[in-house]
N, C-alpha and C positions, 0 to 999 in steps of 0.2 A: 497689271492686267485688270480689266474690267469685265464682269460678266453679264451677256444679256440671254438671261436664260428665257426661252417661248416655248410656250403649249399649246397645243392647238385640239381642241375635241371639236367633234364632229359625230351624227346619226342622220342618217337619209329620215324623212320630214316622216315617211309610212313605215319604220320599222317596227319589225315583231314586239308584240307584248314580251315575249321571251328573253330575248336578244336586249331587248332597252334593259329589262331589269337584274339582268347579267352584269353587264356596262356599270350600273350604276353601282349595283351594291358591292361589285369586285374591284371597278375603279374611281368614279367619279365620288364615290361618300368617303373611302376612307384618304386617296388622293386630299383633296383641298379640307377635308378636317385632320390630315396630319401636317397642312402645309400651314395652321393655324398655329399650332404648337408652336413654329420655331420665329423665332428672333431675327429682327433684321434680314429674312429675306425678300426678295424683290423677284416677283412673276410674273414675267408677258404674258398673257393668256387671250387668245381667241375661240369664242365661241359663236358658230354661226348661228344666226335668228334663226333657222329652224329646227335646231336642238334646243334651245329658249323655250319656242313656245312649244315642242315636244315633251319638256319637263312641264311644263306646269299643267300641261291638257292632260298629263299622263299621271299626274298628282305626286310629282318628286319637287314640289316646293323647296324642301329642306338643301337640295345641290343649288338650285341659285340664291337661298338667302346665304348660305356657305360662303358663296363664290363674292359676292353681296357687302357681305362683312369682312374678308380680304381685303375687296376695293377701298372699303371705309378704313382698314388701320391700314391705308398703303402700303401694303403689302402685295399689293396686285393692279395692273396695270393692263386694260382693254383694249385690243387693237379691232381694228374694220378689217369687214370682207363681205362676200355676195351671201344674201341669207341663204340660197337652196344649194352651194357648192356647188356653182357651176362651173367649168371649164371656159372663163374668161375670154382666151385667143379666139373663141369660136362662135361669141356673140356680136350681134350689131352694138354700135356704141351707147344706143337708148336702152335694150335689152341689162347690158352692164350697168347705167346708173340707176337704173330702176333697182337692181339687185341691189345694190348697197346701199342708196336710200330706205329699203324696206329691214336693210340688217339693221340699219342703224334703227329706225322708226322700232323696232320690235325689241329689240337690244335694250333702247331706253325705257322703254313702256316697263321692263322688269328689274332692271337696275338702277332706273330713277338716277341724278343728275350725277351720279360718280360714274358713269359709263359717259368716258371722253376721249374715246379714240382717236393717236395723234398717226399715229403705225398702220399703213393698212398690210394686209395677208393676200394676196390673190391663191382660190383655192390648188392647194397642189403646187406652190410656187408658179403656176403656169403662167409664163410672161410672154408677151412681146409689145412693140415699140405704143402700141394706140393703148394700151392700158397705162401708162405712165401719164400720156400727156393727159387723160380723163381722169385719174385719180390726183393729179397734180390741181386740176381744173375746181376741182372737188374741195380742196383746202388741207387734204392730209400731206402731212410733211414728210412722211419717210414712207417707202416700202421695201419689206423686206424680200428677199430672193435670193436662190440658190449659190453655193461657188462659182458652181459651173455656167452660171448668166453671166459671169466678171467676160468671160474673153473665151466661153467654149470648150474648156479645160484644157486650153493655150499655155496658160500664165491664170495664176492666182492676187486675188485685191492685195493692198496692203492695207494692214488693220490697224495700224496708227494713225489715218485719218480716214473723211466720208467722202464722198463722191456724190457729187451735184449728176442728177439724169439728163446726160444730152435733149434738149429740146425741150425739158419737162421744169423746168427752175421754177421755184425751188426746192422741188421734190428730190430726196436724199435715198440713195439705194443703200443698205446692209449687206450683208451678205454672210450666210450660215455656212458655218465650217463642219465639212460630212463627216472629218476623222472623229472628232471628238463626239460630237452627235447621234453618229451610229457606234460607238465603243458606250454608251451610255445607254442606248437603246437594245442593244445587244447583249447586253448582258457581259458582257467584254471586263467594263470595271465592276467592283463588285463592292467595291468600299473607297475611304474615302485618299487612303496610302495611292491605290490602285488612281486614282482619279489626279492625285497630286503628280503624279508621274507620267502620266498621259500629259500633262500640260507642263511639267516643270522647266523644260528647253525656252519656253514665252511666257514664264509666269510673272518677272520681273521687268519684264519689257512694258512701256507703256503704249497698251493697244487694246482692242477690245475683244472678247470671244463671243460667238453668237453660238448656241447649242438653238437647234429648233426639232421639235417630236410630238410625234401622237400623243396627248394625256392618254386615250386607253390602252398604251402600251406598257404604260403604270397598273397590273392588278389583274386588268381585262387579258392581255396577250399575254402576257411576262409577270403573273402570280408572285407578288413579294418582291416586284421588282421596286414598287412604288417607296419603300423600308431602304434600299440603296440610293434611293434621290433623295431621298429627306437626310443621311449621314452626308451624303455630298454637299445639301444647301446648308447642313449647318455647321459648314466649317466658315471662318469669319474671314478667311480671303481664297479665291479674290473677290474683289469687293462686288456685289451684285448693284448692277444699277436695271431703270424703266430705258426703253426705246426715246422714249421723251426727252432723257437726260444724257443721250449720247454726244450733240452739239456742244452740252458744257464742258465734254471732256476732250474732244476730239473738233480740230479745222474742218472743214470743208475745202478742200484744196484744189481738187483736179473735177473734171467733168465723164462719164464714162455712159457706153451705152453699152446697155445688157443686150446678151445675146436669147434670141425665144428659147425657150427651155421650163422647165420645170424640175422640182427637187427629186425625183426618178431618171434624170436623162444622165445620159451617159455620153463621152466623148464621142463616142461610136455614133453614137443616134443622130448626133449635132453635125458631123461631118456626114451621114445620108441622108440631112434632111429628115429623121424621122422623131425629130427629139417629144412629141408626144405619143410618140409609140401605144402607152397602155392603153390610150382612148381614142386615138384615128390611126390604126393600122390601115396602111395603103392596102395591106395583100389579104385583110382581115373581112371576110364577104358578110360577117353579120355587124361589124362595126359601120360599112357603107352602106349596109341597110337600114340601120339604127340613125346614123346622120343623112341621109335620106330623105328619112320617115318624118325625123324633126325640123328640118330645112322643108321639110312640105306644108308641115302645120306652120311653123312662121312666117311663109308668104301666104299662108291661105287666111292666117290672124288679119294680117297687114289691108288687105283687102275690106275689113271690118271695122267698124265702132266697137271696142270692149269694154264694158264694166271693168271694176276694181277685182272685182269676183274671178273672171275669163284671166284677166293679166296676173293672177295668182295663179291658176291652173298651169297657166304657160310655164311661168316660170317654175313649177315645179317639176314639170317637164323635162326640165332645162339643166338637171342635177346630175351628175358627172357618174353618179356609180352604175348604171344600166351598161357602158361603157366600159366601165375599171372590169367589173364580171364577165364584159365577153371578151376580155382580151385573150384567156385560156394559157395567158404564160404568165404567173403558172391560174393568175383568178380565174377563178371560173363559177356563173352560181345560173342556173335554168331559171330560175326562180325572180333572182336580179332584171336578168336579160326579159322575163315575162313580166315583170313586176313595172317596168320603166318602158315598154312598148306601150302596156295596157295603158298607162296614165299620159303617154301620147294620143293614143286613139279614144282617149274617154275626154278629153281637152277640145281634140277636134269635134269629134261630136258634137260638141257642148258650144259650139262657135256660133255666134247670132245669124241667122239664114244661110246656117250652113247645107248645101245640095245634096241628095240622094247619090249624085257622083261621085262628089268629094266625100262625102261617108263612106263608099266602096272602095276608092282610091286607098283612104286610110285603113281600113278593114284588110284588103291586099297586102300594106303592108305588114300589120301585126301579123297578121299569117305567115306572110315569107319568114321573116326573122325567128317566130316560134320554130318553124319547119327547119329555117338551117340550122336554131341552135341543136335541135333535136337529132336533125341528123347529122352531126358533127358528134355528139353525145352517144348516137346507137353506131355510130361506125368507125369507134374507137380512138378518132381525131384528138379527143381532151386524155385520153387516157394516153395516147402517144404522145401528147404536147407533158402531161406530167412525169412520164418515166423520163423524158428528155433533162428535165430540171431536177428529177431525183437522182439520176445516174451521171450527171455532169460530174459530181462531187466523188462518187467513184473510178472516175478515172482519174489516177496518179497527175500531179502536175507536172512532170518531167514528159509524160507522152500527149499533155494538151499543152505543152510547150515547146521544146526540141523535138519530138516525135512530131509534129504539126509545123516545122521549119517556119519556129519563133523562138529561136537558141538566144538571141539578145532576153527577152523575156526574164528566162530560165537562169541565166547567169546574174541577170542583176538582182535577183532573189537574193539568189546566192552569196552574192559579195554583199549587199544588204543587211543578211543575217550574220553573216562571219563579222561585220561588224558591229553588230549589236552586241553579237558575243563576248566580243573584246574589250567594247565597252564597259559591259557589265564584268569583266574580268576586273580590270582597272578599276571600277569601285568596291571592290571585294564584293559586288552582289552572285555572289556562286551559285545561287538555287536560279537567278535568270540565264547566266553564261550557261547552265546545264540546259535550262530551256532552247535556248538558240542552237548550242551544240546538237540537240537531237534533232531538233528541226530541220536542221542541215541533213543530219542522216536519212531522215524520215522522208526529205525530198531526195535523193542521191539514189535511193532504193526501193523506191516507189512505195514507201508504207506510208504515205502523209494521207490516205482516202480514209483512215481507221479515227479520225479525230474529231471530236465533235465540233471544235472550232480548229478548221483547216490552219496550220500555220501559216500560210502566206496571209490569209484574213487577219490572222493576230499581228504579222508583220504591217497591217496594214492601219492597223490605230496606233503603232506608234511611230510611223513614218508616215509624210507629206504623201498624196497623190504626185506634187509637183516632183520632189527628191526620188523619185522612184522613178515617173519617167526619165527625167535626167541620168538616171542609172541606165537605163534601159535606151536612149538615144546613145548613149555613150557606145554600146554593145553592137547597136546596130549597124552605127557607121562602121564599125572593125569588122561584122560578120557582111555589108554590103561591100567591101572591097575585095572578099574571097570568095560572092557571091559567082562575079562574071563568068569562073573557073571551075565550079563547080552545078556544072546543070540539072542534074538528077535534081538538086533546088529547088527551080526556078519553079512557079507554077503557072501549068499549062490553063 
């Protein structure tokens, strides 16, 4: 096994003086000056141009000569992306290579000639099919992208070779694995035994693992979590390799086309069509305002001659979190949503012979979006969108499974865990068999809501997405043959 371990930090271009120096001194200082310490490891790392130049205008020099000096003992390895974090699928195609020409332009100017991104990142993992053939266009060789882009979460990649992007040659797709990634990010393993076991079923195989996470989920979210990836990186297998070096180990064999998606999307989303959910909810009235608002200043740009000045405003515009915050499941920030209007409506103002019209036109809109996020906020909307995601986890899963006539669900758990048990019986590990054992009970009797990581979540880093639903297809086809006969069932 090969590991290509990626990090991705990221700060919106105008964050708080507060907030940045939170980030910094909880995650990013002690992050990459413990990753200095250790030996022979090897870290993707992405950092958008507008966090660059946010450290240095902000006088945190000391994070990029850190980051800086990594690069220089090879220990670290820069991939490309849009400098302001924009949500790629929803620009024009000039809009998108402006973005990454400027990360890159900006990227260099502070990391000087060791910043030589061969990997690009699309922010969010957000793909679809015109981003491939533009960053293919571009010169970068690989992009990376979620599981769930292989086929939908259909069917899973194989990770003993790469995949050439249909239509995009010879641009080479990755693809990050969620089980392991979010058991890391979650706090899930906790050392380096814990970590060894999580992957021991593929650790002898020759293939590669991709982990891809937040850097300030290191320190900033997860206090002392950063102290658990450093035990993890300094174990001496398996072997960590760069994005760059995945080719020497691995064919390129077959050709694959990703499906649109993003590293949040969920099977569910992909089959309604909604796979960017957090950022263009169809049914979401401050999100269709907010792309709108921005689809209004872009044809009204277009109409223009702009300075280098104006095409920065835009693009800053153009950054994905005014969106992630009014999604309200569960993000939610007044402040975001006001924060990312105003720098729309301060953009279009600011547009060469722009009209007394088109300045009311825009002005309407910040207003609307202010007014609905407000009254979504005073009329208890966010507040019932959060009890909905706090009290999910208080209903047993036995009655948001067989109570909710999803008995297939509920029973592949079940056999799931009785096998884990068994397993762990069979290698005399008795402290896990006791685990599984209760687990079992805990879902059987609806006490599994008391846990602070749900069992079936835990069942869920060390079992495949794919091996579960397979459990779970299994169940259905048996419960859909005694369906016909029993209609209390069916639903109306």
């Amino acid at each position: 096994m090969y590991w290509v371990n990626f990090l991705h930090i990221y700060q919106p271009f105008d964050q708080s003086k507060e907030i940045l120096e939170r980030v910094v001194n909880e995650s990013y200082r002690p992050l990459f000056k413990g990753l200095l310490d250790i030996n022979k490891i090897k870290i993707n790392l992405n950092i958008n141009g507008a966090l660059a130049e946010l450290l240095v205008k902000k006088g945190y020099h000391d994070v990029i000569d850190i980051i800086k000096t990594l690069a220089e003992q090879k220990k670290l390895e820069f991939t490309e992306s849009a400098k302001y974090h924009a949500l790629l699928p929803f620009l024009d195609k000039n809009e998108i290579i402006r973005q990454i020409q400027k990360n890159y332009q900006i990227n260099k100017k502070y990391f000087g000639r060791i910043y030589k991104p061969v990997c690009f990142f699309p922010p969010e993992m957000a793909y679809n099919k015109k981003i491939a053939a533009i960053i293919s266009r571009l010169g970068y060789k690989i992009i990376i992208l979620d599981e769930i882009a292989y086929n939908g979460g259909e069917s899973y990649p194989s990770y003993n070779k790469l995949f050439f992007v249909k239509n995009a040659k010879p641009l080479i797709a990755v693809f990050r694995e969620r089980m392991v990634s979010n058991s890391i990010m979650s706090a899930v393993v906790k050392n380096k035994k814990e970590f060894l076991n999580l992957i021991r079923d593929e650790f002898k195989e020759n293939r590669y693992l991709l982990t891809a996470m937040d850097g300030e989920t290191f320190g900033h979210h997860r206090p002392g979590l950063e102290k658990t990836l450093f035990k993890i990186l300094s174990l001496p297998r398996p072997k960590q390799i760069f994005f760059s070096e995945l080719p020497n180990y691995f064919e390129v064999k077959e050709e694959t086309s990703p499906i649109s998606s993003t590293w949040a999307s969920t099977k569910e989303d992909i089959d309604k069509g909604i796979q960017f959910y957090s950022w263009k909810d169809p049914k979401n009235k401050i999100h269709k305002l907010q792309w709108t608002f921005l689809n209004y200043l872009l044809v009204t740009a277009k109409k223009r001659k702009l300075s280098p000045k104006i095409e920065e405003r835009i693009d800053r515009a153009l950054a994905s979190d005014q969106f992630f915050w009014a999604s309200g499941e569960p993000w939610w920030s007044i402040e975001m949503i006001e924060r990312g209007a105003w720098t729309t409506f301060q953009t279009l103002k600011n547009l060469p012979k722009i009209k007394k019209e088109e300045v009311k036109i825009g002005e309407k809109y910040y207003k609307n979006i202010l007014a609905q996020a407000l009254q979504w906020q005073r009329n208890g909307k966010i507040e019932e969108k959060a009890k909905k995601y706090k009290e999910i986890t208080r209903i047993p899963f036995k009655e948001r499974t067989l109570g909710a006539n999803k008995p297939e669900e509920y029973y592949a758990f079940l056999e799931l865990m009785e096998k884990k048990m068994w397993e762990s019986t069979k290698k005399k590990n008795f402290e896990r068999a006791i685990l599984w054992r209760d687990a079992i009970w805990k879902l059987e009797t609806k006490n599994d809501i008391y846990d602070a990581i749900h069992v079936v979540n835990l069942l869920r880093t060390e079992v495949p997405d794919s091996k579960i639903r397979e459990v779970i297809e299994k169940y259905k086809k048996k419960y859909n043959q005694m369906k016909p006969g029993q209609p209390e069932m069916r639903k109306i």
